[in-house]
C-alpha positions as CSV (number, residue, x, y, z in Angstrom):
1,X,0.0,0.0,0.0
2,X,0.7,3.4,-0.3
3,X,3.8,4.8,1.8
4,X,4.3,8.1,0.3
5,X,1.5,11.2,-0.1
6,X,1.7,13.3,-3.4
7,X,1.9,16.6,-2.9
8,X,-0.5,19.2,-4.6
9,X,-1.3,22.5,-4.0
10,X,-5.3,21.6,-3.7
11,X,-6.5,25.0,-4.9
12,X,-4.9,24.8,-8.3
13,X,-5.7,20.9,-9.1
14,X,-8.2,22.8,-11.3
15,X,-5.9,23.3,-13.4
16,X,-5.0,19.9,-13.8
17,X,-8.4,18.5,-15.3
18,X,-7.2,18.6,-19.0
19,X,-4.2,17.3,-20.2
20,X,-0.6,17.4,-18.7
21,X,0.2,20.3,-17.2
22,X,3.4,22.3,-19.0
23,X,4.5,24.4,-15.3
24,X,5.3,21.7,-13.4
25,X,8.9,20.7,-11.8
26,X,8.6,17.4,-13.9
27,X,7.6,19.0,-17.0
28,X,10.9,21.0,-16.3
29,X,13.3,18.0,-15.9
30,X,11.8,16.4,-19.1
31,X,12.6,19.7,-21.1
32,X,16.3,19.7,-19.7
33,X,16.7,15.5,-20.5
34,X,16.3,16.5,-24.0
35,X,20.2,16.3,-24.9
36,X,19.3,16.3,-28.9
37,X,20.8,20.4,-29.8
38,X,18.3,20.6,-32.5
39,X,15.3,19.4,-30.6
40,X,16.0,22.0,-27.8
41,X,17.2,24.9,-30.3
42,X,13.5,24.7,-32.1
43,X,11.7,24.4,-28.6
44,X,13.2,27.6,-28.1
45,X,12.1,29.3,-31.5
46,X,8.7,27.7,-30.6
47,X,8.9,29.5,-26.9
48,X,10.0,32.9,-28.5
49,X,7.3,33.4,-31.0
50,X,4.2,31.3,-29.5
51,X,2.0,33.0,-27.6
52,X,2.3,31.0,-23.9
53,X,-1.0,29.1,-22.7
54,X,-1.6,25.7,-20.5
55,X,-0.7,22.8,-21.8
56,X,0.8,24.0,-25.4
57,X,3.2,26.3,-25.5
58,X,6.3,25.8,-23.6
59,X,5.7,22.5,-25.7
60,X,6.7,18.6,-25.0
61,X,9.4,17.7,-27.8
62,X,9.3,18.7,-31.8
63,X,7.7,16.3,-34.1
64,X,9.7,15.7,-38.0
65,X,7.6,13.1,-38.9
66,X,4.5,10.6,-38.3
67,X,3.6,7.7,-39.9
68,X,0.9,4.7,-39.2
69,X,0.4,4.6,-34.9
70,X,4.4,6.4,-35.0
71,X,5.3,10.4,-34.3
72,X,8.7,11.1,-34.6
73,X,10.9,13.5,-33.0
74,X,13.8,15.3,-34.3
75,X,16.3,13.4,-32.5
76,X,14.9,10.3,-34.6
77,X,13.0,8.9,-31.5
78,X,9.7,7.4,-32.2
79,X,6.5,7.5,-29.9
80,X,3.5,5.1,-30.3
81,X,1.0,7.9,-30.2
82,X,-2.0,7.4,-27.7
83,X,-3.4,10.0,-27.5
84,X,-3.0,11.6,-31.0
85,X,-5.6,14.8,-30.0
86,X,-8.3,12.1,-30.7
87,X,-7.7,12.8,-35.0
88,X,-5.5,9.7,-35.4
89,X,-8.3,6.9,-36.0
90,X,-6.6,6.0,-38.8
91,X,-3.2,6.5,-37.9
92,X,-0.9,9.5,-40.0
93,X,0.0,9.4,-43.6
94,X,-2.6,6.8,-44.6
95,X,-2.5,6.3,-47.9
96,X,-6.0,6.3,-49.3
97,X,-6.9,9.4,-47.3
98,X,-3.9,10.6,-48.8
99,X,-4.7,9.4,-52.6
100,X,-8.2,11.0,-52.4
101,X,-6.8,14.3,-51.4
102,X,-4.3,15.0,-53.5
103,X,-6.8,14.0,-56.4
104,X,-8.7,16.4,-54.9
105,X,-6.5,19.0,-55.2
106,X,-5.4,18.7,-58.5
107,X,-9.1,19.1,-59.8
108,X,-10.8,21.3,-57.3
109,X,-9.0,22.7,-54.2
110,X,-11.4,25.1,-52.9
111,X,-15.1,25.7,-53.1
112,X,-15.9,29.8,-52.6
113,X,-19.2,29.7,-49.9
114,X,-22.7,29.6,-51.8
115,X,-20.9,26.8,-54.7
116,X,-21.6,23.4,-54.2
117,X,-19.4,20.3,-55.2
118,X,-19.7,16.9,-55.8
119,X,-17.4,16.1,-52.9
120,X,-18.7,17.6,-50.7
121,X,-22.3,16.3,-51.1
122,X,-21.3,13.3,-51.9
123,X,-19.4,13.0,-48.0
124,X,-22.7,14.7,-46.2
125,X,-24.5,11.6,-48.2
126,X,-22.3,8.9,-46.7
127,X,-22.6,10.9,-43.5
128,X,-26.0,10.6,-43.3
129,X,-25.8,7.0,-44.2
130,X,-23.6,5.6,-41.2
131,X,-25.6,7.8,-38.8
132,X,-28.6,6.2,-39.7
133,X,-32.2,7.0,-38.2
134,X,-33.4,10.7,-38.9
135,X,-30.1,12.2,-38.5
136,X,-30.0,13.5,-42.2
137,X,-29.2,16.8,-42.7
138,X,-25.9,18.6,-42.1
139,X,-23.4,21.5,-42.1
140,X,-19.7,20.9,-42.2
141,X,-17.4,23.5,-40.7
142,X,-13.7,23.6,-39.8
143,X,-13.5,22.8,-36.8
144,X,-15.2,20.9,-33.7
145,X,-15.5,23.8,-31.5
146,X,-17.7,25.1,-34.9
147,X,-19.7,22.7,-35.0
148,X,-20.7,23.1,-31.2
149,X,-21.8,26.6,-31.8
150,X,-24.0,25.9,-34.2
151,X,-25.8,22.7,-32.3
152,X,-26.1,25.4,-29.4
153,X,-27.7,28.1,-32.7
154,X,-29.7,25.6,-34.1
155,X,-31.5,24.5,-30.3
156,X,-31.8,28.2,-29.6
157,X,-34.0,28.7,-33.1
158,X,-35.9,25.5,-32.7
159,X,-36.7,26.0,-28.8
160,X,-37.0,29.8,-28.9
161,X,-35.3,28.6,-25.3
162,X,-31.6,29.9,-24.6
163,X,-31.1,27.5,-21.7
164,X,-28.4,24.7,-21.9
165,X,-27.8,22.1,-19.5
166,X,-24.8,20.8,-18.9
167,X,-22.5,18.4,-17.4
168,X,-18.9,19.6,-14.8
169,X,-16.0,18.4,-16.2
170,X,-16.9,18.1,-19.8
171,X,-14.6,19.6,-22.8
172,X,-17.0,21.1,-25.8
173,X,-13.9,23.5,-27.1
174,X,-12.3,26.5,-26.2
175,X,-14.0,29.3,-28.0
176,X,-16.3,31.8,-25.5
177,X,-19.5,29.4,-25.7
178,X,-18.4,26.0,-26.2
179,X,-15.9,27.0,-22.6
180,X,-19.7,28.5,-21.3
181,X,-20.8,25.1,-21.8
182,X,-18.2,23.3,-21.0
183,X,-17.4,21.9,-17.3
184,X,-14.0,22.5,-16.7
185,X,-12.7,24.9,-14.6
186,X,-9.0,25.6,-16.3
187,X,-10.9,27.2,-19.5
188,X,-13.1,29.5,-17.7
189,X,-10.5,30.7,-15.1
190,X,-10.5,34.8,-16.0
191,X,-13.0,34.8,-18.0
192,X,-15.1,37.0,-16.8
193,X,-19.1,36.6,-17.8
194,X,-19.8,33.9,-20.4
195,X,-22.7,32.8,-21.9
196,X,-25.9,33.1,-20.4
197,X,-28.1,30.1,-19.0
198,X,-25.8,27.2,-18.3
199,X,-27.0,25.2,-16.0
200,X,-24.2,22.5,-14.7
201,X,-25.4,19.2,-13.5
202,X,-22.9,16.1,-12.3
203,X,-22.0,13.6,-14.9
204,X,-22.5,10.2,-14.4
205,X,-19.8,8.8,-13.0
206,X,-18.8,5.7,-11.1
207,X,-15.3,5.8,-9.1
208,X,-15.7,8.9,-7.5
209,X,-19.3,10.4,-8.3
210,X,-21.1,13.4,-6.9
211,X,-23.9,10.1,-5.8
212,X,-23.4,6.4,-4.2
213,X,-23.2,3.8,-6.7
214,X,-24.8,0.4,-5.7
215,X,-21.9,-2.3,-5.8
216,X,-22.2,-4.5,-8.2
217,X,-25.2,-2.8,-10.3
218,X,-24.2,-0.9,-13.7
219,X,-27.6,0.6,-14.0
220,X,-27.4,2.6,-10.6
221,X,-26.2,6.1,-12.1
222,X,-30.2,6.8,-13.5
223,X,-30.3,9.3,-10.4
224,X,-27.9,11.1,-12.6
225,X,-30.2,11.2,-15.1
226,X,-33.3,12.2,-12.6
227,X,-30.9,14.9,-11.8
228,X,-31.8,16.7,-14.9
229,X,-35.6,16.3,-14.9
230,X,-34.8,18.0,-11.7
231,X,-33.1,21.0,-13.3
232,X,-35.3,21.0,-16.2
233,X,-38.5,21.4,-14.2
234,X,-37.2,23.8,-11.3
235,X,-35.5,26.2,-13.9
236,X,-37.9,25.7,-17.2
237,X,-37.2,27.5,-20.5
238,X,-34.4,25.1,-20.9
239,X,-33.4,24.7,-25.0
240,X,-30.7,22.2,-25.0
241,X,-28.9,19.0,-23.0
242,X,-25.5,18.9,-24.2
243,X,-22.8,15.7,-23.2
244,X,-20.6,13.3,-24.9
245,X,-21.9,9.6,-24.9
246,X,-19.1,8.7,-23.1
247,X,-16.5,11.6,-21.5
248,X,-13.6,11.1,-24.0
249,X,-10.8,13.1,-21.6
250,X,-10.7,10.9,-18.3
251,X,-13.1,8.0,-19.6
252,X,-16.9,7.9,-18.0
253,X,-18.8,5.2,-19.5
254,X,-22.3,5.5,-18.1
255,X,-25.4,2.7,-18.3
256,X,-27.6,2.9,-21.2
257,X,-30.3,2.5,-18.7
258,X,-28.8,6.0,-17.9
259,X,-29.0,7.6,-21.8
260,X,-32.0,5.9,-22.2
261,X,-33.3,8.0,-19.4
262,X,-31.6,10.6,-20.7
263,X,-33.5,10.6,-24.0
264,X,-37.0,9.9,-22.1
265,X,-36.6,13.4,-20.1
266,X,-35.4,15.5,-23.1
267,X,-38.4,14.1,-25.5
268,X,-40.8,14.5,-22.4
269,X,-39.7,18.3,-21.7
270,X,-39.1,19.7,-25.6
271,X,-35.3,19.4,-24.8
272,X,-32.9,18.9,-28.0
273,X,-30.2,16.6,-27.0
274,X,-27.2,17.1,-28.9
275,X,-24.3,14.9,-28.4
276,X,-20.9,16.0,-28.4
277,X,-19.2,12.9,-30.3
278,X,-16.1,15.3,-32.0
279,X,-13.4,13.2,-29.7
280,X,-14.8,9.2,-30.1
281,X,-17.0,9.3,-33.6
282,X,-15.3,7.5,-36.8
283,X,-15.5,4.2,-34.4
284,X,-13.4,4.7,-31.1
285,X,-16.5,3.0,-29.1
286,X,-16.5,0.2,-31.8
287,X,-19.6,1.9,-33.3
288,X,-19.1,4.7,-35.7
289,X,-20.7,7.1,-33.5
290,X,-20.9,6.4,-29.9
291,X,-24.3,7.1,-29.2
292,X,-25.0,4.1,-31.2
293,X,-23.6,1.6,-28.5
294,X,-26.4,2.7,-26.3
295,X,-29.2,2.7,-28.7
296,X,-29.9,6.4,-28.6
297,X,-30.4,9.0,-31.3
298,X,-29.5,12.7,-30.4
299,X,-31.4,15.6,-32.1
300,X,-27.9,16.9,-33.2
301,X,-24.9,15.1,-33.4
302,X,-21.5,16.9,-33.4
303,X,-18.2,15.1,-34.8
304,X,-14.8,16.5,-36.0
305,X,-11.3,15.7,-35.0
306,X,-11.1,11.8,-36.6
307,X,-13.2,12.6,-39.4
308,X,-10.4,14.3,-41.2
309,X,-8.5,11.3,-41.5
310,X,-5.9,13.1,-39.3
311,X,-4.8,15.0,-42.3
312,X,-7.5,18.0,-43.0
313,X,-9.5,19.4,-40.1
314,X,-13.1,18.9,-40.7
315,X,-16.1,18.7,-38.3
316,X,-19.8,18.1,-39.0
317,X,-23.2,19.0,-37.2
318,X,-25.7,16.6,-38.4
319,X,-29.5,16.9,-37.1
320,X,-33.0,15.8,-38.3
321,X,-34.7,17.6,-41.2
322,X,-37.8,18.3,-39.2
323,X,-35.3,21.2,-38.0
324,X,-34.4,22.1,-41.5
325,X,-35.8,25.7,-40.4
326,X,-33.4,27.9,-40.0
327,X,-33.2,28.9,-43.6
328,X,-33.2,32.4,-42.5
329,X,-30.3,32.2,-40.0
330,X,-26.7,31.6,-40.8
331,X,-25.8,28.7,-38.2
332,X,-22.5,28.5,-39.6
333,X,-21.6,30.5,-42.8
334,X,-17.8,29.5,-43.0
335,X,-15.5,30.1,-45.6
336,X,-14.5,26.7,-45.7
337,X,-18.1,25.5,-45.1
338,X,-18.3,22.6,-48.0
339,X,-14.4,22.4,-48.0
340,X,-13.5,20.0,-51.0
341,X,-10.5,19.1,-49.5
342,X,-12.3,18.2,-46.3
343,X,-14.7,16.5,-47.4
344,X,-12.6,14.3,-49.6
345,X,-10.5,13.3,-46.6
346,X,-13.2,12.6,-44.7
347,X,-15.1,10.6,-47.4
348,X,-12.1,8.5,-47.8
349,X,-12.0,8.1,-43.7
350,X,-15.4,6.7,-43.7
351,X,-14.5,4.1,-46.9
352,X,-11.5,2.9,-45.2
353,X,-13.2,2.5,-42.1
354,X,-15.7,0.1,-44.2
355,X,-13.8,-1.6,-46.1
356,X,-11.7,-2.9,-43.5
357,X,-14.0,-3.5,-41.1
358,X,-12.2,-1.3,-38.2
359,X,-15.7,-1.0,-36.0
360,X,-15.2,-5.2,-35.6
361,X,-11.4,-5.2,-34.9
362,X,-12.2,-2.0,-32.5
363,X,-14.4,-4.4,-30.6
364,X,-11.9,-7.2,-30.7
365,X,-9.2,-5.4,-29.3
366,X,-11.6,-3.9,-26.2
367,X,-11.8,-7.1,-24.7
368,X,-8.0,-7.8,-25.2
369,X,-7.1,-4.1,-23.7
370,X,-9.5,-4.6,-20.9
371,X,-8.3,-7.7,-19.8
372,X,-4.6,-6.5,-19.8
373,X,-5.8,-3.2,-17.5
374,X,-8.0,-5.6,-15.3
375,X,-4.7,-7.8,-14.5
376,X,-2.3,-5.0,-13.4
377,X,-5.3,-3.3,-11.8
378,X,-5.1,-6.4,-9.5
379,X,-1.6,-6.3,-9.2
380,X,-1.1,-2.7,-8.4
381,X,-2.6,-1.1,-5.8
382,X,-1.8,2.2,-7.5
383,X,-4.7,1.6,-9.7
384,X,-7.9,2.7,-8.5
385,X,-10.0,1.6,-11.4
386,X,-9.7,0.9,-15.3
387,X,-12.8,1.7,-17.3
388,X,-13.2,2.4,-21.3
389,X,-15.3,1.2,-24.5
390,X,-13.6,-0.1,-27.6
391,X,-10.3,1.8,-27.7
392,X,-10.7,3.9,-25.3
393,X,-9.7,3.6,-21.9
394,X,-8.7,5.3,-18.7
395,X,-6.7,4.1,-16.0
396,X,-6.7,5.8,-12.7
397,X,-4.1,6.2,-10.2
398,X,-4.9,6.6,-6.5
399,X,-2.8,7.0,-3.8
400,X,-5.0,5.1,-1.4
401,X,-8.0,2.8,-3.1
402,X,-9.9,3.6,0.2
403,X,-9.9,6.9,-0.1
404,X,-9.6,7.4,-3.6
405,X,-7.1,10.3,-3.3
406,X,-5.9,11.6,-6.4
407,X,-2.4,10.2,-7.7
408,X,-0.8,13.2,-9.2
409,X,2.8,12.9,-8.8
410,X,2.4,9.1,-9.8
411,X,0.7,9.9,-13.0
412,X,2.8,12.3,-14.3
413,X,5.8,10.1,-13.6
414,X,3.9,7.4,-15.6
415,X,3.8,9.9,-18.1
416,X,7.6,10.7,-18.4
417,X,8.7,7.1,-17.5
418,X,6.4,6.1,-20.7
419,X,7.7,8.7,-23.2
420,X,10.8,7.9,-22.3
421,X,10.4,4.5,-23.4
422,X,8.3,5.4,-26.4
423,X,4.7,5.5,-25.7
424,X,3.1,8.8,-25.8
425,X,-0.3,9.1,-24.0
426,X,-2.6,11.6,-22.1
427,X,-3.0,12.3,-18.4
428,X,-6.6,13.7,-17.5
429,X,-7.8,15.4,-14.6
430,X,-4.4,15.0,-12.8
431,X,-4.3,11.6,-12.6
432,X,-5.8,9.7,-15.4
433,X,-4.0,8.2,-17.9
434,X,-6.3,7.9,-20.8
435,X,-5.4,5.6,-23.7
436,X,-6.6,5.9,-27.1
437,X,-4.6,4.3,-29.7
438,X,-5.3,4.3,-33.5
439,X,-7.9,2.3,-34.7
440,X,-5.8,0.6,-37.5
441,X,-2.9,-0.9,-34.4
442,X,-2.1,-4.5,-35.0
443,X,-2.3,-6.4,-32.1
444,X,1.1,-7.3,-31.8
445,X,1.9,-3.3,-31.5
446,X,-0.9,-3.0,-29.4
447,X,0.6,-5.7,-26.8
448,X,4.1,-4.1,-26.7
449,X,2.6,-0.6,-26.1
450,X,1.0,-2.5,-22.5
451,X,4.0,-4.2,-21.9
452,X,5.7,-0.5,-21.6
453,X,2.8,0.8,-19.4
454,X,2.9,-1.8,-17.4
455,X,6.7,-2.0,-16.6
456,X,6.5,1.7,-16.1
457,X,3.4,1.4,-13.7
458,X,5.5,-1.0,-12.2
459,X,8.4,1.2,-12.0
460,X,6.7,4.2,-10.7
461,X,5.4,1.7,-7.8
462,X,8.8,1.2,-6.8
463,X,9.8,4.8,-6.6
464,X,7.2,6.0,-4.8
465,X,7.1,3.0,-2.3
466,X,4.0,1.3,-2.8
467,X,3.8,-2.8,-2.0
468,X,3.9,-4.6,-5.6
């Protein structure tokens, strides 16, 4: 058990709920290890022209190249990336996505607003196709953050309500109202007023939840759910619900017994529920959109980040045509709105995803992950729990399983004791370590990127005195 206490200033873990953190000591030493003069000569161009902000600039290492599940540094050091920013699905470089956009570009490389394309139509078609249901009209837009704003436009016209529900913790961007929306401290810190009528509500969550879970039963976080009933009828003239599926940063898989509660209060109060699926759609839950795993259908979906292929930036609100009423408004009006270059990396995203039947091997290798975390979780008392969906998984570190007290020091030396061996991952809310590999990892690869965790999990007990 545990023989040492982290130490953390407790009134700026805030500002550890989203990625690592780029002010610590730690952060420091790993800067100085680089030796490479190259590496540390372009950090320092970086520093000097960059504006500063958490957890960017002063950044990690360079990158020269990526390739397949593989970033590369300019020392010549490879990482398997898992964590990617959540665009990596299929890897970097891959070649079809690659193919179709350079074609692309050679024909038609942009689209001025108010033209159409066949690309571009042709990719909202197939869109519309693997979301299935009524979800069947759509906007593309550059970016994720985008795309949020106009779900939050779109409820607003349809509800005549400007209310939004919420859940703390969440990530919907970092522009004004997707960090209005959002539950996350860090973004909002100095902000001064935001965005009028957020109401925040707890998220489901099992480990360390605002409610008692029952041991043993799955289906006990519906009071979350009753929670916003709760809100919805003491506060009224609410528009919107707005969550991921499933909390991409540190990994909250709730019930469906808990969405499909979810979907029973928004269609019993007029409440749009628009799903936030930019990090984990294009198949990361083993569906290609993870609303689909729990038998749902939001009034608007919102995607981005992996629908680009990792190659373009491209993002996508897609909603019912019963709203197809806001002809009057402009929702989005971007200049890249029906971006042919987009569109043809994300068409090709979608094809390869088919035609090699990713959403099955996704599924395959969530049983194999989960059984590897559920072993060291039993041999580790550093673990506090291990929960994910398809390829996507977060493992916990606690300094005491009794308590549940957050393992900060622990996590980020999992981080650095990792990188150094050639994994490159994410640590969430301080002491997550959240692993999202590309989709298109071979199993062998796969294997050896555990077998580096786990020696390193196993290291870090050792330094920090816990029994093994």
């Amino acid at each position: 058990m545990m023989q040492c206490e982290s130490k953390e200033n407790l009134s700026h873990t805030h500002f550890r709920s989203e990625g690592d953190v780029n002010t610590t000591p730690a952060r420091q030493e790993w800067n100085a290890s680089l030796e490479d003069r190259a590496t540390q000569a372009i950090l320092k161009r970086d520093s000097d022209v960059f504006l500063h902000q958490a957890m960017s600039t002063p950044c990690l290492d360079t990158l020269q190249h990526a390739e397949g599940i593989y970033i590369e540094d300019a020392a010549g050091k490879k990482y398997m990336d898992f964590h990617g920013n959540n665009v990596h699905q299929l890897g970097y470089g891959h070649p079809e996505v690659i193919r179709k956009v350079t074609e692309q570009m050679a024909s038609l490389p942009f689209s001025p607003r108010r033209f159409t394309n066949e690309t571009a139509i042709e990719c909202a078609e197939k869109l519309t196709q693997i979301c299935g249901g009524e979800l069947n009209r759509v906007l593309f837009a550059p970016g994720g953050t985008s795309v949020i704003g106009m779900a939050l436009k779109l409820a607003r016209h349809v509800t005549n309500n400007f209310k939004v529900v919420s859940l703390w913790d969440s990530f919907h961007g970092a522009s004004l109202d997707a960090i209005s929306v959002g539950g996350e401290a860090c973004f909002r810190e100095g902000m001064g007023p935001l965005m009028a009528g957020v109401e925040r509500i707890p998220p489901a969550v099992s480990y360390r939840g605002a409610f008692p879970m029952r041991d043993g039963d799955p289906n006990s976080d519906v009071h979350y759910a009753d929670y916003l009933e709760y809100v919805i009828e003491k506060e009224g003239s609410i528009g919107a619900f707005i969550a991921e599926a499933v909390r991409n940063t540190d990994v909250q898989v709730p019930s469906k017994a808990y969405w499909k509660r979810i979907r029973e209060i928004c269609d019993k109060h007029n409440v749009l529920l628009i799903i936030d699926d930019i990090p984990n759609g294009m198949g990361r839950s083993g569906e290609w959109f993870t609303h689909q795993a729990y038998d749902i259908e939001p009034d608007i979906l919102c995607i981005g980040k992996g629908f680009g292929g990792g190659l373009v930036p491209i993002a996508a609100m897609v909603t019912k045509n019963k709203y197809n009423t806001a002809a009057q408004i402009s929702l989005g009006h971007y200049t890249h709105e029906k971006s042919p270059i987009g569109c043809a990396a994300a068409l090709a995203t979608m094809q390869v995803i088919e035609q090699h039947n990713l959403l099955q091997k996704v599924k395959d290798d969530s049983e194999f992950v989960k059984q590897r975390l559920l072993d060291m979780k039993a041999r580790y008392s550093v673990i506090g729990d291990v929960r994910g969906i398809g390829l996507l998984w977060g493992v916990e570190l606690v300094t005491d399983p009794l308590t549940k007290t957050r393992a900060y020091d622990e996590a980020e030396a999992l981080l650095y004791e990792c990188l150094n061996q050639g994994l490159s991952f994410k640590v969430s809310q301080g002491n997550v370590a959240q692993l999202s590999p590309p989709l298109i990892i071979e199993r062998s690869d796969l294997n050896a990127a555990l077998d580096i965790f786990e020696a390193a999990i196993d290291k870090v007990c050792r330094d920090f005195g816990y029994q093994i």
